[in-house]
VODORO-751987 format. One line per field, with one value per residue (C-alpha): residue in three letters; x, y, z. Coordinates in Angstrom, 2 decimals. Layout:
N
code: c(ALA|...) .
x: c(X|...) .
y: c(Y|...) .
z: c(Z|...) .
end
This chain:
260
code: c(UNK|UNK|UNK|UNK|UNK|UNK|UNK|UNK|UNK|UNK|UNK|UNK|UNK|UNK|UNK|UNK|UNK|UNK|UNK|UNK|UNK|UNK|UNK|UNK|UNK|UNK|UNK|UNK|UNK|UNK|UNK|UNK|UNK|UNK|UNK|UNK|UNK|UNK|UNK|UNK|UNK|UNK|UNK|UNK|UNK|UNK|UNK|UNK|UNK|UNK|UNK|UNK|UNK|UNK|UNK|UNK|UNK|UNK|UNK|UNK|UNK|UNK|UNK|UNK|UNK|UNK|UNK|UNK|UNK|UNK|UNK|UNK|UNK|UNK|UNK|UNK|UNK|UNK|UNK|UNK|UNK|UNK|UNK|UNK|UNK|UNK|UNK|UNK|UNK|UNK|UNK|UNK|UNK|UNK|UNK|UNK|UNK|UNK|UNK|UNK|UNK|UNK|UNK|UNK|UNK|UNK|UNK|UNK|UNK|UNK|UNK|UNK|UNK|UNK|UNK|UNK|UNK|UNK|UNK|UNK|UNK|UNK|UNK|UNK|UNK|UNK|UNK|UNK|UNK|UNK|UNK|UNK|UNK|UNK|UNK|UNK|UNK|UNK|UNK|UNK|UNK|UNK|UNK|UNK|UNK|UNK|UNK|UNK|UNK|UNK|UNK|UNK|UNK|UNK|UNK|UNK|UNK|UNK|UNK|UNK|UNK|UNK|UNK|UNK|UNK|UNK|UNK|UNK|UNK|UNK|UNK|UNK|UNK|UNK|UNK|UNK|UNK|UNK|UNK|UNK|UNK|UNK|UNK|UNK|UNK|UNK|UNK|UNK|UNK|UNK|UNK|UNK|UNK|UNK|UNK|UNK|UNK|UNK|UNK|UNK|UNK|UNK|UNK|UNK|UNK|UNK|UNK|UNK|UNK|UNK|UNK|UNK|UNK|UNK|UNK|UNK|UNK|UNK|UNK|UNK|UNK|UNK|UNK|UNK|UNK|UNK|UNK|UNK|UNK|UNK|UNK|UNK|UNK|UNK|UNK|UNK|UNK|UNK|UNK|UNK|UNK|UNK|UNK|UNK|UNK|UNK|UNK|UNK|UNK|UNK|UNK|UNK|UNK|UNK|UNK|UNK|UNK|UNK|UNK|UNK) .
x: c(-141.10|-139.48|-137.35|-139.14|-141.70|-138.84|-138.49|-141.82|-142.34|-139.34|-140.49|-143.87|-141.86|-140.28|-143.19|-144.87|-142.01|-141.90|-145.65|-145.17|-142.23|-143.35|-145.66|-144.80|-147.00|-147.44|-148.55|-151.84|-150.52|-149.28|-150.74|-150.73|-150.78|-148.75|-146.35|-145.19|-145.21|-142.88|-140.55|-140.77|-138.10|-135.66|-135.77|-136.24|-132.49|-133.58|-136.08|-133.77|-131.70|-134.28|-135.27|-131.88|-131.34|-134.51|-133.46|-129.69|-130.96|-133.41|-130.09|-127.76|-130.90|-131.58|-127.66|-127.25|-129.01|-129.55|-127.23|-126.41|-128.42|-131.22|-130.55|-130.38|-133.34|-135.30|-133.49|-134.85|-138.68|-138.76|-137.29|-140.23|-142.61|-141.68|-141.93|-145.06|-142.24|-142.85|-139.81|-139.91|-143.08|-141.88|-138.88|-141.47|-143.73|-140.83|-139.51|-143.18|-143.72|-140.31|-140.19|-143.37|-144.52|-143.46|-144.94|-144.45|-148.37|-148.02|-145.05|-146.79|-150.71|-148.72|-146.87|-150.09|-151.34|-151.34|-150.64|-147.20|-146.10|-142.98|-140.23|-141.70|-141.37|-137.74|-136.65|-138.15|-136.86|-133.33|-133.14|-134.15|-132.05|-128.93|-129.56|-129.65|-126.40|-124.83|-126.01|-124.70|-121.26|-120.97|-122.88|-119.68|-117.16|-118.52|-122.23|-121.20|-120.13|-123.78|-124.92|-123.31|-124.40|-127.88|-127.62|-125.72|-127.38|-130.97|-129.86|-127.68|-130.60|-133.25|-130.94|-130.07|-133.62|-134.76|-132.45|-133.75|-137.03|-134.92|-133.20|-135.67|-139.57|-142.62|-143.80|-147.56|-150.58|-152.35|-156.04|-154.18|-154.92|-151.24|-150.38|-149.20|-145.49|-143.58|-143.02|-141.17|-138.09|-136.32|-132.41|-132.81|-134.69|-131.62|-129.38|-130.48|-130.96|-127.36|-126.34|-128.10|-125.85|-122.73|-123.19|-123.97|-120.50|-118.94|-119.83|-117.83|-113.68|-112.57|-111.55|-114.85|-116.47|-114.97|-115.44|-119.01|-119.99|-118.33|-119.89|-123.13|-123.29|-122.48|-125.18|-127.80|-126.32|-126.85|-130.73|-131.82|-130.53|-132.06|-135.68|-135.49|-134.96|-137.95|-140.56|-138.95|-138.69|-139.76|-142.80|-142.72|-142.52|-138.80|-138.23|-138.39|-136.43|-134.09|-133.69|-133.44|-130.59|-128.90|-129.11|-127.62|-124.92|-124.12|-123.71|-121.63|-119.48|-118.95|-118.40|-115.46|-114.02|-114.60|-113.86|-110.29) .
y: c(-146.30|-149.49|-150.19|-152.25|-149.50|-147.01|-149.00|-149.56|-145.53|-145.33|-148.13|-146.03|-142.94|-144.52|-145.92|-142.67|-141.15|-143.78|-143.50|-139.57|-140.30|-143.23|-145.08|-148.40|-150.49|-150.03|-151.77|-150.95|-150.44|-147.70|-144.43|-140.99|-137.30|-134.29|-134.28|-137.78|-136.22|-133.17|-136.30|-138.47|-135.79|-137.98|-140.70|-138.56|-139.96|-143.51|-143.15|-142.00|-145.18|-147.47|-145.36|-145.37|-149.19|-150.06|-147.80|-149.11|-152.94|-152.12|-150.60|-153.90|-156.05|-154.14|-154.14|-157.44|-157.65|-154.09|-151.32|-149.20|-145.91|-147.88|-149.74|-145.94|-144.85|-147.89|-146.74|-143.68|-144.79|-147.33|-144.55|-142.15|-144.93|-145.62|-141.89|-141.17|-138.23|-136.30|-134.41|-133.84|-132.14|-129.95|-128.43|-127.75|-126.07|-124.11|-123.33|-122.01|-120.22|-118.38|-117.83|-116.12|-114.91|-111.27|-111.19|-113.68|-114.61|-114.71|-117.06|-119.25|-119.24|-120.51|-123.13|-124.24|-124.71|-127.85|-127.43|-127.54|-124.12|-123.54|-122.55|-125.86|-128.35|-126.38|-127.37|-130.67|-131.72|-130.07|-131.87|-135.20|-134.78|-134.34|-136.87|-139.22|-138.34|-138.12|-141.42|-143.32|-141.39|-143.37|-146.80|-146.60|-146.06|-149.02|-150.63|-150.20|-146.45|-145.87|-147.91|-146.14|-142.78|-143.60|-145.25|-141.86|-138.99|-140.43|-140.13|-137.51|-134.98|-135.93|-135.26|-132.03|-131.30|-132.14|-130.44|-126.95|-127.83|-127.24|-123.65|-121.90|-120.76|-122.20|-120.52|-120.97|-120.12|-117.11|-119.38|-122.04|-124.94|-126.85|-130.11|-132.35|-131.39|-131.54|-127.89|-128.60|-130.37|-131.37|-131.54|-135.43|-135.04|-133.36|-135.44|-138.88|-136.94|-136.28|-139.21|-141.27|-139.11|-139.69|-143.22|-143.02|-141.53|-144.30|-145.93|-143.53|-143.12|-140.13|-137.57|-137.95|-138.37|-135.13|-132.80|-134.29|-132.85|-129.38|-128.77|-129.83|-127.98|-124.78|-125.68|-125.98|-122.11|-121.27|-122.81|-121.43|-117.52|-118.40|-119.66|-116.72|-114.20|-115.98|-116.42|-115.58|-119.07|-122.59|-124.58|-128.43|-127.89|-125.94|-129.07|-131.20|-129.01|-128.70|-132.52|-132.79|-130.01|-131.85|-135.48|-133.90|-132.20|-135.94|-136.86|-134.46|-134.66|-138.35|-138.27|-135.31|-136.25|-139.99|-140.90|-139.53) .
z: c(58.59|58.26|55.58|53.81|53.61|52.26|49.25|48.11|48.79|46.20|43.86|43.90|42.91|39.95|38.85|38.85|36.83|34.73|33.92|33.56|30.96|28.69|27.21|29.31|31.64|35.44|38.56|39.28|42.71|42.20|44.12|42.19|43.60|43.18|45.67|44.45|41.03|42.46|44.35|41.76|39.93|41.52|39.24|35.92|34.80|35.91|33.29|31.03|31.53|30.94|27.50|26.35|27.40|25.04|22.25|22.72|22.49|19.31|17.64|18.53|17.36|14.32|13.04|13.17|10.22|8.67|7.94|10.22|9.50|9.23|12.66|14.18|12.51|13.96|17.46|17.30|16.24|19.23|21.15|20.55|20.71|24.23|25.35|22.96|21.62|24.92|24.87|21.19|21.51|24.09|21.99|19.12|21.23|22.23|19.54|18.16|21.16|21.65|17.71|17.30|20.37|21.14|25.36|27.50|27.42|23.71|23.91|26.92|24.90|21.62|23.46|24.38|21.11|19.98|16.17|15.01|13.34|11.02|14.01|15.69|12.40|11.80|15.29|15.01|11.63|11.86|15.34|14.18|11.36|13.49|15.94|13.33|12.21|15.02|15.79|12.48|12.86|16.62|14.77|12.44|14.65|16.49|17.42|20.78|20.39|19.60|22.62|24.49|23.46|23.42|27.28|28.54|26.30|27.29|31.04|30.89|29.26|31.94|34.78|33.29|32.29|35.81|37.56|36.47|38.70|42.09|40.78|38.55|39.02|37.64|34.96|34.67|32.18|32.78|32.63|35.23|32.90|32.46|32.33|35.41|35.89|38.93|40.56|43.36|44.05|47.67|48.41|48.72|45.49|43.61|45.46|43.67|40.66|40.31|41.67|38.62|36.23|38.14|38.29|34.08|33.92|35.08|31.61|30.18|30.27|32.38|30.11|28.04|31.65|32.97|29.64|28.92|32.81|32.58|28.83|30.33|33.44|31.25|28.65|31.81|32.89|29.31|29.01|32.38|31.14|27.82|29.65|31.97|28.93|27.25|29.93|33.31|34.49|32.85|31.92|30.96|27.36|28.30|29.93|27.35|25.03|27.49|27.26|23.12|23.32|25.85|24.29|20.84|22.76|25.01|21.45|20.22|22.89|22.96|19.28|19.12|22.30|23.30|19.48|19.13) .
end
């Protein structure tokens, strides 16, 4: 393989995880199957920087000329508009299906279900409601604070999130029928995963740099028990819920710790 052919492979790759993640245009060059799905892993936190790069530039545009909760409330719509709230519907899945399912084929059938029930809108609203402020606690400390944040949470999250693919077991429906996700996940695949959140670290100053990674890698030990207790594994849905807890908690962190 020459090298030239090594980077369109990984330009394919991105694509496909791009295409997987949001809502933005593609080549129509690019190829789709499973096992690029299952590699295309690598790049989840790439995504994650170019969400958080779009929702960071929508927040500087928007507070130039609006206050600032409104500027992070506009942040956050062009945020979900580019993902098509992926993520978010994945934590209110979960929390429907690990709030009222008593079996693990209750929990998996409800998480399923498409409507929204009451431990889903809970974990949806209260979530929503804290990301906001969060948010407009970093857009008054500084616009950039809150650039910031959003450029390092949104990577940050998907690494995590991603990074559960290579240690844990794929949890699927009893009737087979779930959505594309990718299963499997190589060394090299992990490798570039992590490397994408190092490199977002450097963003950051070292102390915030150092605590932010040691709270997160502990958060990731405390999802993965919590999944297994749940469902003996994860699905996509845990995924994506995996990635709202984390963003709040990038925030959270850069707020009480990069902010004093």
């Amino acid at each position: 393989m020459t090298k030239m052919d090594y980077w369109l492979k990984q330009l394919n790759l991105f694509f496909v995880a791009l295409s997987f993640f949001t809502r933005l245009p593609i080549p129509k060059w690019v190829e789709f199957d499973n096992d690029k799905l299952n590699h295309s892993s690598r790049y989840f936190g790439l995504v994650g920087a170019v969400v958080g790069s779009i929702s960071a530039v929508s927040f500087w545009l928007a507070q130039l000329i609006l206050p600032a909760s409104i500027a992070v409330i506009i942040a956050m719509v062009v945020g979900v508009m580019v993902t098509g709230g992926f993520h978010e519907d994945g934590l209110g899945d979960t929390a429907d299906g690990f709030g009222g399912g008593w079996t693990v084929a209750d929990k998996l059938r409800i998480m399923k279900d498409s409507r929204l029930g009451s431990y889903g809108a809970l974990a949806l609203g209260l979530g929503l409601l804290l990301k906001w402020q969060l948010l407009v606690e970093l857009a008054l400390y500084s616009p950039l604070a809150a650039m910031s944040g959003l450029l390092v949470a949104h990577t940050l999250s998907r690494v995590l999130a991603a990074s559960i693919i290579f240690t844990e077991q794929y949890v699927r429906d009893e009737d087979g029928k779930s959505k594309p996700l990718a299963q499997q996940q190589s060394l090299d695949d992990l490798f570039i995963l992590f490397a994408s959140g190092l490199a977002i670290l450097l963003w950051l100053n070292g102390v915030v740099a150092f605590v932010l990674l040691m709270i997160l890698w502990g958060l990731r030990l405390l999802l993965v028990s919590f999944f297994k207790r749940q469902i003996g594994g994860y699905t996509g849905d845990t995924l994506g819920a995996a990635q709202q807890i984390s963003e709040l908690v990038c925030y959270m962190v850069i707020l009480a710790v990069g902010l004093t």
